[in-house]
N, C-alpha and C positions, 0 to 999 in steps of 0.2 A: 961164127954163126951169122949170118944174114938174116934181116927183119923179116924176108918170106919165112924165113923155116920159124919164127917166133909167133907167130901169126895161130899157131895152134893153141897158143900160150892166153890167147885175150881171158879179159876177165870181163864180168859183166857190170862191172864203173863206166861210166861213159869215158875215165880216165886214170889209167893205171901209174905204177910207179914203174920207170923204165927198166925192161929187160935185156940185157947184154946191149944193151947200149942202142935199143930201140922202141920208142914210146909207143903203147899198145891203148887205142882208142875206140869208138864206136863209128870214128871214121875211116879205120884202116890202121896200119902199122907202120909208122914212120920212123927214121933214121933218127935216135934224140936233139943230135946239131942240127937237122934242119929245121927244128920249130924256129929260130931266127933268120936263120937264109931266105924262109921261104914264107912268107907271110900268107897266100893261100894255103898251104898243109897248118900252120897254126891257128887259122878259121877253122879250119876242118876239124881241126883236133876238138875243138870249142874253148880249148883258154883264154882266149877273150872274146869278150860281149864290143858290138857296136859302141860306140860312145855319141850322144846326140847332146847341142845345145839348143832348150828352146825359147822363144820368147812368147809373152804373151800378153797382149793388150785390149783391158776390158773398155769399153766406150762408153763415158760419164761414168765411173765406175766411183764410188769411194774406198773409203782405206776398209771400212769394213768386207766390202767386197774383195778385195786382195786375202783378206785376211781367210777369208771363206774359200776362194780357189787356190790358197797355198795348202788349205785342207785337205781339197777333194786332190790337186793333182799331187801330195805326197801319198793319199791312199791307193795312185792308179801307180806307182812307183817311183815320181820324177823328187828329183833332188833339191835342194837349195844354195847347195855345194860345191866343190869342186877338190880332190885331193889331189897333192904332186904325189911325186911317186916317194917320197919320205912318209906318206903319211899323214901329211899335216892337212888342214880343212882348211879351204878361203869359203866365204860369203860371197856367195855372186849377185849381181845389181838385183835391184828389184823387179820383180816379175818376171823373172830370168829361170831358167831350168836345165837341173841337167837329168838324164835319162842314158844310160845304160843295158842292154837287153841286145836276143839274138832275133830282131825287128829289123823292117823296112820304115823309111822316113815315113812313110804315108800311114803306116800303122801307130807309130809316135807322135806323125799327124792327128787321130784317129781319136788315138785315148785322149793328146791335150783337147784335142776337142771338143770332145765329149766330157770332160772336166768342168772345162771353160764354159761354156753353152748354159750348163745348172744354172751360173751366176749371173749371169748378162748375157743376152742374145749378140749373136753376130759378134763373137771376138775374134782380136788379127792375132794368130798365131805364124810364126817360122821356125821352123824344125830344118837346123843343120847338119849332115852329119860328119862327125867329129875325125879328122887323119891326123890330131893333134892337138892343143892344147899349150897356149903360151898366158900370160896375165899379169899384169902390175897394177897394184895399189889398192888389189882385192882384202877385204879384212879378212885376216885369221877370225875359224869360225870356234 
């Protein structure tokens, strides 16, 4: 059976358990081995979110002001972490962020922004986004 003829099969998950041997999405019906060959069909699919790092630097800021936009920007969703793929949590430097989501830089832009701004006017933010992730000497968090 071919993933055309399974196509009648979707379900309404954005993401199904695969059928005959093809994943049935909200983007289409893809062949199950190509979510790794093909890294556009595994966007599509939606199994993974962007990954963003961001930085953020208040001007004349003190420690209680850090302490205040590590508030706001975990309530707009950004991280203080970083996991490998075992699982385990590093701390990443101070004022450092990570963020996750199916966003554009400029909208990761956008929220730290708007985060940052509450605290101190005019803060430098950098929004990277992420094709991977390497790190030494991060503490376990």
């Amino acid at each position: 059976m071919s993933c055309e003829s399974v196509s009648g099969k979707r379900k309404s998950r954005a993401v199904a358990q695969p059928v005959n041997g093809c994943q049935i999405t909200s983007g289409g019906v893809f062949p199950a081995s190509d979510i790794v060959k093909f890294p556009e069909i595994t966007n599509q699919m939606g199994l993974f979110m962007t990954k963003f790092t961001v930085r953020v630097e208040l001007h004349a800021a003190t420690a209680d002001d850090y302490e205040e936009l590590h508030n706001k920007m975990k309530r707009k969703g950004f991280k203080r972490t970083l996991s490998n793929g075992e699982g385990i949590s590093y701390q990443l430097p101070d004022a450092e962020y990570s963020y996750s989501g199916d966003i554009t830089r400029k909208e990761v832009l956008r929220k730290a922004y708007d985060a940052a701004e509450t605290v101190k006017e005019d803060p430098a933010i950098l929004v990277t986004e992420s094709a991977g992730r390497s790190w030494r000497g991060l503490n376990k968090s």
